[in-house]
TIRO-329136 format. One record per residue (C-alpha): residue in three letters; x, y, z. Coordinates in steps of 0.25 Angstrom, whole numbers, always signed. Layout:
<rec><lumro>Ala</lumro><c1>X</c1><c2>Y</c2><c3>Z</c3></rec>
...
//
This chain:
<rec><lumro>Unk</lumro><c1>+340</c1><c2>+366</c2><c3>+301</c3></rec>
<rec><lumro>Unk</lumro><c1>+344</c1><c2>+367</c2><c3>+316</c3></rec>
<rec><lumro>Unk</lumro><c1>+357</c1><c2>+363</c2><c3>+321</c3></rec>
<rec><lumro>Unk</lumro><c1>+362</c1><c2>+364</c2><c3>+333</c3></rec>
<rec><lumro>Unk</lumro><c1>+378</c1><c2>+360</c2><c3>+335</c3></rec>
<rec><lumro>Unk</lumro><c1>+384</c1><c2>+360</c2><c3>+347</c3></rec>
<rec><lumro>Unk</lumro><c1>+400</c1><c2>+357</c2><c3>+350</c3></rec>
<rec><lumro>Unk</lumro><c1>+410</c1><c2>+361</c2><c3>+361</c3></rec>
<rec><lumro>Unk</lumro><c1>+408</c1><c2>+347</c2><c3>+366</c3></rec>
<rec><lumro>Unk</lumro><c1>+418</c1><c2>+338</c2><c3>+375</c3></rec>
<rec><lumro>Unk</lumro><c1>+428</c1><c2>+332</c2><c3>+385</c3></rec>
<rec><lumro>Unk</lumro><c1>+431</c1><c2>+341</c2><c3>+397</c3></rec>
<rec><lumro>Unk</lumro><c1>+435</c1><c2>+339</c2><c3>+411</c3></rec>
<rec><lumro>Unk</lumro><c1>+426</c1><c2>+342</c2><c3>+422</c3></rec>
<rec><lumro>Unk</lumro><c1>+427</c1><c2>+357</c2><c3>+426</c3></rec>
<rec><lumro>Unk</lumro><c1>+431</c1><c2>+361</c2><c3>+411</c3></rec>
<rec><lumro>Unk</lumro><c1>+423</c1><c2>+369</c2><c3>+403</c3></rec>
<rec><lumro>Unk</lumro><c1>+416</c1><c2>+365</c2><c3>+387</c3></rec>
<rec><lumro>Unk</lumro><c1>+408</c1><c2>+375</c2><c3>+377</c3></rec>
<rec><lumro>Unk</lumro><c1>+398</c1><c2>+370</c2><c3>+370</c3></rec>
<rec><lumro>Unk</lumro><c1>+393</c1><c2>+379</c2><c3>+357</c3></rec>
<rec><lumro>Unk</lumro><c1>+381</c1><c2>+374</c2><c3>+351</c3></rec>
<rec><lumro>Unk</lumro><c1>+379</c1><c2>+380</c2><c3>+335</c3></rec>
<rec><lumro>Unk</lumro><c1>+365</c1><c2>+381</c2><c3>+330</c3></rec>
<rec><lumro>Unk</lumro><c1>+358</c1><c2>+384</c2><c3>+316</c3></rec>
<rec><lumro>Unk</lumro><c1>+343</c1><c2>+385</c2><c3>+310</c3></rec>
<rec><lumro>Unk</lumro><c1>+339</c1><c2>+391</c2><c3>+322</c3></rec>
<rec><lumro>Unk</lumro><c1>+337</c1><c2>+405</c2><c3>+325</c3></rec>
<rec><lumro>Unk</lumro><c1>+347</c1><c2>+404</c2><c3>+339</c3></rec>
<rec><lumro>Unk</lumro><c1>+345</c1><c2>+417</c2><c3>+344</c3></rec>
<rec><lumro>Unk</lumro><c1>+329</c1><c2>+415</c2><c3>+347</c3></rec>
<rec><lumro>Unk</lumro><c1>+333</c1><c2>+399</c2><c3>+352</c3></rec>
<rec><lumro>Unk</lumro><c1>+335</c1><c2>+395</c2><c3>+367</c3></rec>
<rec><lumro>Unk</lumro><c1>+346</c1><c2>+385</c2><c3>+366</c3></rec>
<rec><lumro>Unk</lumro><c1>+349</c1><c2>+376</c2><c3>+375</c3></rec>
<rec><lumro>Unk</lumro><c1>+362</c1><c2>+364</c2><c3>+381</c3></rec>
<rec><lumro>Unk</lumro><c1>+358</c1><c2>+350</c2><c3>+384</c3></rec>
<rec><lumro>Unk</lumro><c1>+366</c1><c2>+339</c2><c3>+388</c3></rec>
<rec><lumro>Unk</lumro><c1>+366</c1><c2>+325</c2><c3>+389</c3></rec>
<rec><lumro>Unk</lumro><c1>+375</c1><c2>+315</c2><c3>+398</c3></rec>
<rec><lumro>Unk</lumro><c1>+374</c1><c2>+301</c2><c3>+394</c3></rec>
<rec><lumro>Unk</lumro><c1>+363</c1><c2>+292</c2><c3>+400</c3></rec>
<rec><lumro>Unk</lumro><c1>+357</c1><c2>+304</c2><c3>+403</c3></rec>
<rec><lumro>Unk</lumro><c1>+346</c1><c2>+316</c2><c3>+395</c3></rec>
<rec><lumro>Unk</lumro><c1>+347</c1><c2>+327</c2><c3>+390</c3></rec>
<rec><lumro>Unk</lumro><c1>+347</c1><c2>+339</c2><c3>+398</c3></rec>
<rec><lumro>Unk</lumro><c1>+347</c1><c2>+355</c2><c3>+398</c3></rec>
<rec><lumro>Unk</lumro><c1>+361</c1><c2>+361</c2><c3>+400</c3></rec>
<rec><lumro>Unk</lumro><c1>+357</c1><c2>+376</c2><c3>+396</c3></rec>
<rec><lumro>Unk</lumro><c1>+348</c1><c2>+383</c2><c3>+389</c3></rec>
<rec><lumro>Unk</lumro><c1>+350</c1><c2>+399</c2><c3>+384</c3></rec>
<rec><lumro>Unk</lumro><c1>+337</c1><c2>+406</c2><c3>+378</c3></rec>
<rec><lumro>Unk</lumro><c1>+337</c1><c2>+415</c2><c3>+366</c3></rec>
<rec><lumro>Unk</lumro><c1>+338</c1><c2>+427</c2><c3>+375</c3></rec>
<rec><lumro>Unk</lumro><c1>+350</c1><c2>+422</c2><c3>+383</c3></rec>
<rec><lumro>Unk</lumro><c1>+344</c1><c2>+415</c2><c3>+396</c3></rec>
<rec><lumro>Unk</lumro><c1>+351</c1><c2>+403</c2><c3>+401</c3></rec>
<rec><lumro>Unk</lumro><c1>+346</c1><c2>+391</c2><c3>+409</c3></rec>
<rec><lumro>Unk</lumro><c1>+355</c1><c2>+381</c2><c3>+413</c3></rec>
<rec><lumro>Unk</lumro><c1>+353</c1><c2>+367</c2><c3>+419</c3></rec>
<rec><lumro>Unk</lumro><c1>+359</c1><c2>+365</c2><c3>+435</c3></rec>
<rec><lumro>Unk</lumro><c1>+369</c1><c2>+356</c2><c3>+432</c3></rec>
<rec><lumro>Unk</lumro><c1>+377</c1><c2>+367</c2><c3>+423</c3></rec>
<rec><lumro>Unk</lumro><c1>+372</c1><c2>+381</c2><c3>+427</c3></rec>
<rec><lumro>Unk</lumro><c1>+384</c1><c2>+388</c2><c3>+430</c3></rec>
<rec><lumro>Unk</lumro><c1>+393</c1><c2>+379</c2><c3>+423</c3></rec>
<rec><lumro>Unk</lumro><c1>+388</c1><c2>+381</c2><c3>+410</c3></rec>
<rec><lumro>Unk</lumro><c1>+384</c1><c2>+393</c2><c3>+401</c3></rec>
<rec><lumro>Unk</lumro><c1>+374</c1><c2>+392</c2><c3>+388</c3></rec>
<rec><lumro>Unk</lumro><c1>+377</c1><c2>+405</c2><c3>+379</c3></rec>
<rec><lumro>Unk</lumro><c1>+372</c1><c2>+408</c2><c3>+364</c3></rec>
<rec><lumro>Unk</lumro><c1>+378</c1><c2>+417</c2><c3>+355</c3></rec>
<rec><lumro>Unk</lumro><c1>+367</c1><c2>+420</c2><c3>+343</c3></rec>
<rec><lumro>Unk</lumro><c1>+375</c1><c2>+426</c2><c3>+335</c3></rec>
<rec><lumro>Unk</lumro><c1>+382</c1><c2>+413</c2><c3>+333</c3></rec>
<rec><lumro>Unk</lumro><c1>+370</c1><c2>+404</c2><c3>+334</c3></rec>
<rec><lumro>Unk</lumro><c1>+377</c1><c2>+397</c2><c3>+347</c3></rec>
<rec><lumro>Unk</lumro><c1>+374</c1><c2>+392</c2><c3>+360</c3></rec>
<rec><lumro>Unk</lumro><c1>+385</c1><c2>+389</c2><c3>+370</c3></rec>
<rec><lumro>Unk</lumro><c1>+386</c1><c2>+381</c2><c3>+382</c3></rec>
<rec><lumro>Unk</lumro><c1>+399</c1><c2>+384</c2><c3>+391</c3></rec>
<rec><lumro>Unk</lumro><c1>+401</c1><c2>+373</c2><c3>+402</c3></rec>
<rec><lumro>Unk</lumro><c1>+410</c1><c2>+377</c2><c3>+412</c3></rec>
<rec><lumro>Unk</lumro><c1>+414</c1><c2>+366</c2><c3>+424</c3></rec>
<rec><lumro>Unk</lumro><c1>+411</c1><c2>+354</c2><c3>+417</c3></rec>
<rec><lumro>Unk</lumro><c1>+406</c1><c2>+344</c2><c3>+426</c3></rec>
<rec><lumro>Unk</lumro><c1>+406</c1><c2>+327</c2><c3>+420</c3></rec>
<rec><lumro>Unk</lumro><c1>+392</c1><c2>+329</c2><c3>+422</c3></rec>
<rec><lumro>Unk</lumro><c1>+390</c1><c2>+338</c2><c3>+413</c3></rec>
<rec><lumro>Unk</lumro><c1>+394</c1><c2>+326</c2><c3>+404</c3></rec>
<rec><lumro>Unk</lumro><c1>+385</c1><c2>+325</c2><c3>+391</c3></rec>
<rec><lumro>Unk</lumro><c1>+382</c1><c2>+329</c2><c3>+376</c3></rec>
<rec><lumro>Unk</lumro><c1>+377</c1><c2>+342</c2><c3>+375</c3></rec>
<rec><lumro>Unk</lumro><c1>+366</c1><c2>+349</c2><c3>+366</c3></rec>
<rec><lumro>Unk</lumro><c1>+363</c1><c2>+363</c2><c3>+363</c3></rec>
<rec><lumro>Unk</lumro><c1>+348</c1><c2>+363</c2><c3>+360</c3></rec>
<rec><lumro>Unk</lumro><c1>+336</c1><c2>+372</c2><c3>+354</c3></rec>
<rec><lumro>Unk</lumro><c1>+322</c1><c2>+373</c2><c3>+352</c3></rec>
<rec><lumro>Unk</lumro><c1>+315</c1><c2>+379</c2><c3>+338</c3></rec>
<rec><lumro>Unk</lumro><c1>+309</c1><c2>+391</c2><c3>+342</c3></rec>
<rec><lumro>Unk</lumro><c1>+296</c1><c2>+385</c2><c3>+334</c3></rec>
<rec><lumro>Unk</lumro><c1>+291</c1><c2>+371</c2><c3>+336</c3></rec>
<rec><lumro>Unk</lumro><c1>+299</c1><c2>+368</c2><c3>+347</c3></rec>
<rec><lumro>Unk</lumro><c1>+309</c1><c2>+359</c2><c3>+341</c3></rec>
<rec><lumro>Unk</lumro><c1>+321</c1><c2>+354</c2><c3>+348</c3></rec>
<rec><lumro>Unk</lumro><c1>+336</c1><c2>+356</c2><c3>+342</c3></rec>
<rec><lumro>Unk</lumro><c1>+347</c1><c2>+348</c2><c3>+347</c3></rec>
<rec><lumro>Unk</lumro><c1>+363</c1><c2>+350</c2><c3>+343</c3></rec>
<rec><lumro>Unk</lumro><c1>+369</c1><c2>+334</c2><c3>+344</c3></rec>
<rec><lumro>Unk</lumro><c1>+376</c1><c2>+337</c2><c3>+354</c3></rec>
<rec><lumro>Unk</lumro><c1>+390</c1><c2>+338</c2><c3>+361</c3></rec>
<rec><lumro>Unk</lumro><c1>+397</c1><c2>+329</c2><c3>+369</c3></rec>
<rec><lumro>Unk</lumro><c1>+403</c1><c2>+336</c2><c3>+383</c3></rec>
<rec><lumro>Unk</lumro><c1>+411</c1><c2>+326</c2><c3>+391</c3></rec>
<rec><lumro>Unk</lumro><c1>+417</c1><c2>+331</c2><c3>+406</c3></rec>
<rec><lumro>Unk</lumro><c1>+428</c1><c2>+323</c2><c3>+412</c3></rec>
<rec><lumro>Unk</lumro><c1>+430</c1><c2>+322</c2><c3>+428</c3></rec>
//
């Protein structure tokens, strides 16, 4: 069975800084592309930040050089460090994967990132 938790959620004030750590199982996370997505209210879903198994990174404009994605396979983590916090950047986010067969999607339920002005 796949899960996908994420936490490191929460309050913060416009220029501060959150973590995010998304902890996965039944996968086999060292061949996966993982990936960040966020949702702000009234609005969908949208790529943050994406890191295949091999390390590359891709990053949406409104965070590249704000944010970082990193994995550590040992640990079976993703990581997403979010530096200058804007309220924009307002909204639940998901860490994500695809099964490497069938194409199925994987979702984690999410964490809540709210940024005060």
């Amino acid at each position: 069975q796949v899960q996908l938790v994420e936490s490191g959620g929460g309050l913060v004030q416009a220029g501060g800084s959150l973590r995010l750590s998304c902890a996965t199982s039944g996968i086999t996370f060292s061949l996966n592309q993982m990936g960040w997505y966020r949702q702000a209210p009234g609005k969908q879903r949208e790529l943050a930040a994406t890191i295949s198994s091999g390390g590359s990174t891709n990053y949406a404009d409104s965070v590249k050089g704000r944010f970082t994605i990193s994995r550590d396979n040992a640990k079976n983590r993703v990581y997403l460090q979010m530096n200058s916090l804007k309220p924009e950047d307002t909204a639940v986010y998901f860490c994500h994967t695809v099964a490497l067969w069938g194409g199925r999607e994987y979702w984690g339920q999410g964490t809540q990132v709210t940024v005060s002005s």
